[in-house]
N, C-alpha and C positions, 0 to 999 in steps of 0.2 A: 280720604281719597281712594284709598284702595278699594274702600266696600262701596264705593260708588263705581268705581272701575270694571268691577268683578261682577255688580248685578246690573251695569247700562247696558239699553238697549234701543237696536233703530228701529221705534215706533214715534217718528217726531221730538223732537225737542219739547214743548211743550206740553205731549200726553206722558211723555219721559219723567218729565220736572214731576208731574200730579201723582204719577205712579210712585214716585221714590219718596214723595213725602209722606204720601196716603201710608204705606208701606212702613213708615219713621224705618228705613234703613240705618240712619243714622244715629238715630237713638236721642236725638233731642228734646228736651221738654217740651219745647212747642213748634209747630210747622213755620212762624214766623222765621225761629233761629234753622230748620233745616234749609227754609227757603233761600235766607240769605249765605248758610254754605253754598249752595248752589249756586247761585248768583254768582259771587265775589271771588269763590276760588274756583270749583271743579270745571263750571262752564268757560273760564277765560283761560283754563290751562288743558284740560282736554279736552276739549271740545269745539271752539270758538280760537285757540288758541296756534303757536306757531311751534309743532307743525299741526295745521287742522284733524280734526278727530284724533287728536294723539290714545285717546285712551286704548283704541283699536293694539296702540306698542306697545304696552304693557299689557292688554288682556293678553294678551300671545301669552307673553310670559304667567301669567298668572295661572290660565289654565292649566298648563304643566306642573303647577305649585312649584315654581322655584324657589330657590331660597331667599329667604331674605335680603342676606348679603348681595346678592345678586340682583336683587330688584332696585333697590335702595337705589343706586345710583342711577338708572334708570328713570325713577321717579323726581330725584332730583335735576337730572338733564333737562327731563320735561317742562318741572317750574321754573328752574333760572331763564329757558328760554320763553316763557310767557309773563315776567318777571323782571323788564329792562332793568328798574334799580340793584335787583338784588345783582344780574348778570354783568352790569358795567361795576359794581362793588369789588364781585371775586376776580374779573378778568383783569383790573387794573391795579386800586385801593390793597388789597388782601393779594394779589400774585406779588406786588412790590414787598410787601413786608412780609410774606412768605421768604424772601430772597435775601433778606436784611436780621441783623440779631433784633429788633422789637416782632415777636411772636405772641404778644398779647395784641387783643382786641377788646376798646371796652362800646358804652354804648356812647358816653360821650363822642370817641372817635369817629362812631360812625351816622353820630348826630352831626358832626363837624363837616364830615365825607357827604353827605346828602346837603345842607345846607348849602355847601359850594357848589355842588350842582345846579341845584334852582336856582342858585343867585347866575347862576351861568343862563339860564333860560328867562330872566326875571322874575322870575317866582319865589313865593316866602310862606312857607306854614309857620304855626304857631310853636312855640317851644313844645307844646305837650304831644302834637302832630308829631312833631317830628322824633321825641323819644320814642312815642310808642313804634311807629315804623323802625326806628333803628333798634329798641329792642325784637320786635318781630323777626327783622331780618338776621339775628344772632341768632336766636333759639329757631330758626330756620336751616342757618348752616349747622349749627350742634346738632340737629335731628337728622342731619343727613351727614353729618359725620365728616362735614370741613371742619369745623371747629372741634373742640374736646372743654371740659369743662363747665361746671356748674355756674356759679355766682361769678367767677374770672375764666375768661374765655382765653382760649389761644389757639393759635393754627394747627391743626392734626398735620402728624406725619401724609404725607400723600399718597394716597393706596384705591385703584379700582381696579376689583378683580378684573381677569382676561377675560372673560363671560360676558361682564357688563358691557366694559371696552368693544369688544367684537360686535357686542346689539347694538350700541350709538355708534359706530362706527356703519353699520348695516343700512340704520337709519338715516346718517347723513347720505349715504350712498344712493340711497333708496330715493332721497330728493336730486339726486342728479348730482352732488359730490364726489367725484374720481381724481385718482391720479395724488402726483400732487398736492394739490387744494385739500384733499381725504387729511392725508400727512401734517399737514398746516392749518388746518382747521383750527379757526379761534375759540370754538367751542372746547377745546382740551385746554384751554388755560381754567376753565370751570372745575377743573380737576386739579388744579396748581400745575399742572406738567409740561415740563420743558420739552422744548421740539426735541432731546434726545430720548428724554423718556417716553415722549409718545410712539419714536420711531421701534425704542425697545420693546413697547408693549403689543407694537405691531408685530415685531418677528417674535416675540412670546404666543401669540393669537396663531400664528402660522406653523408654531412647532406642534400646538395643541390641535390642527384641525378644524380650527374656525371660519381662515378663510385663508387666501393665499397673497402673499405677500413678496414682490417680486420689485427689486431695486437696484439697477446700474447706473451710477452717476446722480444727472437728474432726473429721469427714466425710471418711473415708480407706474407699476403696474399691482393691482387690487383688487381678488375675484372673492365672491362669498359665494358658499354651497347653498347656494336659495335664492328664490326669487320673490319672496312673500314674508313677512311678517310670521305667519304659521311656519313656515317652513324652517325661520330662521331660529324661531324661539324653540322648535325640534332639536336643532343642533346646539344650541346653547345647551337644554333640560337632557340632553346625553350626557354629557361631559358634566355638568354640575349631579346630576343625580348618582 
């Protein structure tokens, strides 16, 4: 995702697709399997996805070459919200047993967690459907560092740097999220963090220069030094570099 990120470009969607395969950006055997990268994940998550042209949020940051650390959750923000299973998974399934002493997760569990779902809409995949999605979506949160863990999975402690936090914070903002609503946003349960942690990592954000942070009461005021994507990922790649 990222080397699709870092070399997309607005010349159409479709002269896009011909260019990045033509190109084997991706280094796949064949243009069939680059195609269907495309297809299945980078178009329905940057591009096509919620928020549209996401990848535009991260190239910001990309061009600065930030760190890793700093991206990583960013990029994870991006998929869980174009990602309903995986994002109804962490904000309810996985925040519950976050909170509780069973801190493992296996695949069965979250073969169990997805079945009741569908059976909630009428719907029924096949037992093997349904393993491979729920192993998917494990070594999905291991790779963006909810989970920890190899062959037995369990909840990571819960840690987004102030960097990240301030640029999903930027971007909720950015779609017209204030006040508030910013504060409470159900997208920080994506993070495991409770409404007091998320209030901390605000006035941590605010100590650091990120944006400013202003709360009397219920009376929660929220400004960011930027008004742009560019701008923001300037003030992020100060402070991390």
């Amino acid at each position: 995702m990222r080397a699709l990120v870092r070399h997309w470009q607005d010349v159409g969607i479709n002269g896009q697709q011909y260019r990045v395969i033509a190109a084997n950006l991706l280094g796949k055997q064949t243009r069939a399997r680059a195609a269907d990268t495309l297809r299945r994940a980078f178009m329905p998550r940057f591009v096509t996805g919620r928020p549209p042209q996401a990848w535009r949020i991260v190239r910001a940051l990309e061009d600065h070459n930030v760190p890793l650390d700093i991206l990583r959750p960013v990029y994870y923000w991006i998929t869980a919200r174009s990602e309903p299973l995986l994002y109804d998974f962490v904000s309810t399934e996985l925040l519950a047993r976050s909170k509780s002493q069973t801190q493992s997760v296996t695949t069965e569990d979250v073969s169990a967690w997805v079945s009741s779902q569908l059976a909630q809409c009428g719907k029924h995949w096949s037992e093997a459907v349904t393993t491979k999605v729920a192993q998917g979506m494990l070594a999905t949160l291991r790779d963006f560092g909810i989970l920890e863990g190899t062959s037995k999975k369990r909840i990571a402690p819960a840690y987004l740097p102030v960097e990240s936090f301030a640029y999903i914070a930027f971007a909720l903002y950015y779609e017209g999220v204030s006040g508030p609503r910013l504060v409470q946003h159900r997208d920080w349960l994506l993070f495991l963090f409770s409404s007091s942690a998320v209030e901390h990592t605000f006035l941590e954000a605010d100590r650091n220069g990120l944006l400013r942070f202003q709360a009397a009461g219920r009376i929660i005021r929220i400004d960011f030094p930027a008004i742009s994507f560019t701008e923001m990922a300037d003030v992020i790649a100060a402070r991390a570099h």
